[in-house]
C-alpha positions in Angstrom: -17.7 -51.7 42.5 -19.6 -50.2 39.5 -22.5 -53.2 40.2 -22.6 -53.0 43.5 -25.9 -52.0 45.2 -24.7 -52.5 49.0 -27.7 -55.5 48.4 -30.6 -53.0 48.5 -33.1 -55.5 48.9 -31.1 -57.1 51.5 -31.2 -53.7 53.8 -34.7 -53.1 52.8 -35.7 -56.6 54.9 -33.3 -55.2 57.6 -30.2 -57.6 57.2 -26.8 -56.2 56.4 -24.7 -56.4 52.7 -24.2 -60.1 51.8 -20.3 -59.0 51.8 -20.3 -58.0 55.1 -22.2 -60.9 56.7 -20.0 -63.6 54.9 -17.2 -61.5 56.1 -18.1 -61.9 59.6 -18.8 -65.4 59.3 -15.3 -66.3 58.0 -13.3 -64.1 59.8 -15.4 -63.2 63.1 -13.8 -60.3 65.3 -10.9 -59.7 62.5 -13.5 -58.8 60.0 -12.4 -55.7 57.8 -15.9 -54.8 56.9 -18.5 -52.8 58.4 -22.0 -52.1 58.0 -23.9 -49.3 59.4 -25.3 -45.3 60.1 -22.9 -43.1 58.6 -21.9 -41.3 61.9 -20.9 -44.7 63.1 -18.9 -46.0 60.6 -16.8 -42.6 60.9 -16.2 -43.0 64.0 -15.4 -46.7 63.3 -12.9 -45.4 60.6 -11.4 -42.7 62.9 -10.6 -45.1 65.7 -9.0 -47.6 63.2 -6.8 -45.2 61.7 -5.7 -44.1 64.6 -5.3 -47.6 65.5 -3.0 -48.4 62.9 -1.6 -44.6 61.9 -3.7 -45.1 58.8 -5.6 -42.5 56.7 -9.4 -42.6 55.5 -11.0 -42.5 52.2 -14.3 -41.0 51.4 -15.1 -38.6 54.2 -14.2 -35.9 52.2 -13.3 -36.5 48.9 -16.5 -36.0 46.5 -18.0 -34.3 49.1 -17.8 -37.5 51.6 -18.7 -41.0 49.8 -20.9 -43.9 51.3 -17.8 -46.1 51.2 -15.0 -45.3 53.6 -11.7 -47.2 53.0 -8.9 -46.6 56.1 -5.9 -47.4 54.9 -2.1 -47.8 56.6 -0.7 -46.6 53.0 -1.8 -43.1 52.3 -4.0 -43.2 48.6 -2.3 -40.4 47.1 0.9 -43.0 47.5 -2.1 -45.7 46.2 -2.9 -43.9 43.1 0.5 -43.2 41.4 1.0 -46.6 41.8 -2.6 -47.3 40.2 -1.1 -45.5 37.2 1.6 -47.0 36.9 0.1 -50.6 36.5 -2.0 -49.5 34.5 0.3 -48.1 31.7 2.0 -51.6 31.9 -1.0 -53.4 30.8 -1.3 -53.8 26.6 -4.0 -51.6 26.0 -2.2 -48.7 27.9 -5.1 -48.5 30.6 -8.1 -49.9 32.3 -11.1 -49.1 30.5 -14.5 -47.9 32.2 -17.3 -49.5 30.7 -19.1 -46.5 31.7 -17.4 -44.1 30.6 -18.7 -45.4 27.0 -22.2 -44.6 28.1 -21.7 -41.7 29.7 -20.4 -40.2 26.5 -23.1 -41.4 24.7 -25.7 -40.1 26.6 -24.4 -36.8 27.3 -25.0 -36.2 23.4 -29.1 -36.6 24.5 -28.2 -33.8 26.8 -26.2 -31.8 24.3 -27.9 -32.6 21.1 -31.1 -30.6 21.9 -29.1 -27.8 23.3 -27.3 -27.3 20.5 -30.1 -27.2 18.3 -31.7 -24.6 20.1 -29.4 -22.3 19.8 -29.2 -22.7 16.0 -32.9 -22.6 15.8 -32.5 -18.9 17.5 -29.6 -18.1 16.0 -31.4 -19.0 12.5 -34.3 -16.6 13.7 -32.7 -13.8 14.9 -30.5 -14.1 11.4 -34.0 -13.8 9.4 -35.6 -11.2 11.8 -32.4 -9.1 10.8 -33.0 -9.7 7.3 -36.2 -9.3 7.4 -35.8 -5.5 9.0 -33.0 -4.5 6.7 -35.5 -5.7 3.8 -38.1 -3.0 5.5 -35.4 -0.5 6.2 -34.3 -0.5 2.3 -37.7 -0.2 1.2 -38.9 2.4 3.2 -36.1 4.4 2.6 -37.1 4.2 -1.3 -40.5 4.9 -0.5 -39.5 8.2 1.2 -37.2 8.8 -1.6 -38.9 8.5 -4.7 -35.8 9.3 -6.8 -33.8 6.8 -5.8 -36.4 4.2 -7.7 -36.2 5.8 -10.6 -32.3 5.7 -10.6 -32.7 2.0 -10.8 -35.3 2.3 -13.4 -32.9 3.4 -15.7 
């Protein structure tokens, strides 16, 4: 799924997903995949899990997907048992290679952010400084006695 690209160039020339036409040709009128307009393949999904008393994935979850699954189990039921076979496998989980990268590059993201807002927070700490400097020496220039107090 994470390399998929629905065969871009395939749709670009106006023929359907590899996936979908080698489904077709093995299977014919049984095929379980679908190509097509959005607005179709809902309807599509809605009349086949109605068909089989099923429930869709990806019409609304993530704010509706470009993938709908329809499905006789419902995926909450799906998921836990995801989970499950996945804390029997040795390492504990499934990794996601891109999780990896994602990480990684959110520091490009973060990295510059934070070092803005130490590169004000370093001014502002001078520019306080600076004016408590000025206060201190204007208050000593308006009274003369206090400089000679330190003279001595």
């Amino acid at each position: 799924m994470y390399k998929c690209d629905l065969c871009h160039d395939r749709i670009e020339k106006g023929l359907i997903p590899a996936c979908v036409e080698a489904c077709e040709k093995r299977l014919g009128a049984k095929k379980p995949l679908f190509f097509g307009k959005k607005d179709q393949m809902l309807k599509r999904a809605h009349e086949r899990a109605k068909e089989i008393n099923g429930f869709i994935y990806g019409e609304e979850e993530n704010g509706g997907t470009g993938t709908l699954y329809v499905s006789r189990v419902p995926f909450d039921k799906i998921d836990v048992k995801l989970r499950e076979a996945k804390s029997s496998l040795p390492m504990g989980r499934i990794e996601n290679p891109l999780r990896d990268v994602n990480e990684w590059a959110k520091g490009f993201f973060i990295g510059p952010i934070i070092s803005a807002l130490g590169a004000i927070g370093l001014a502002l700490y001078r520019r306080g400084r600076k004016e408590n400097a000025n206060a201190e020496t204007k208050d000593i220039e308006e009274d003369p006695s206090q400089g000679n107090k330190e003279d001595e």
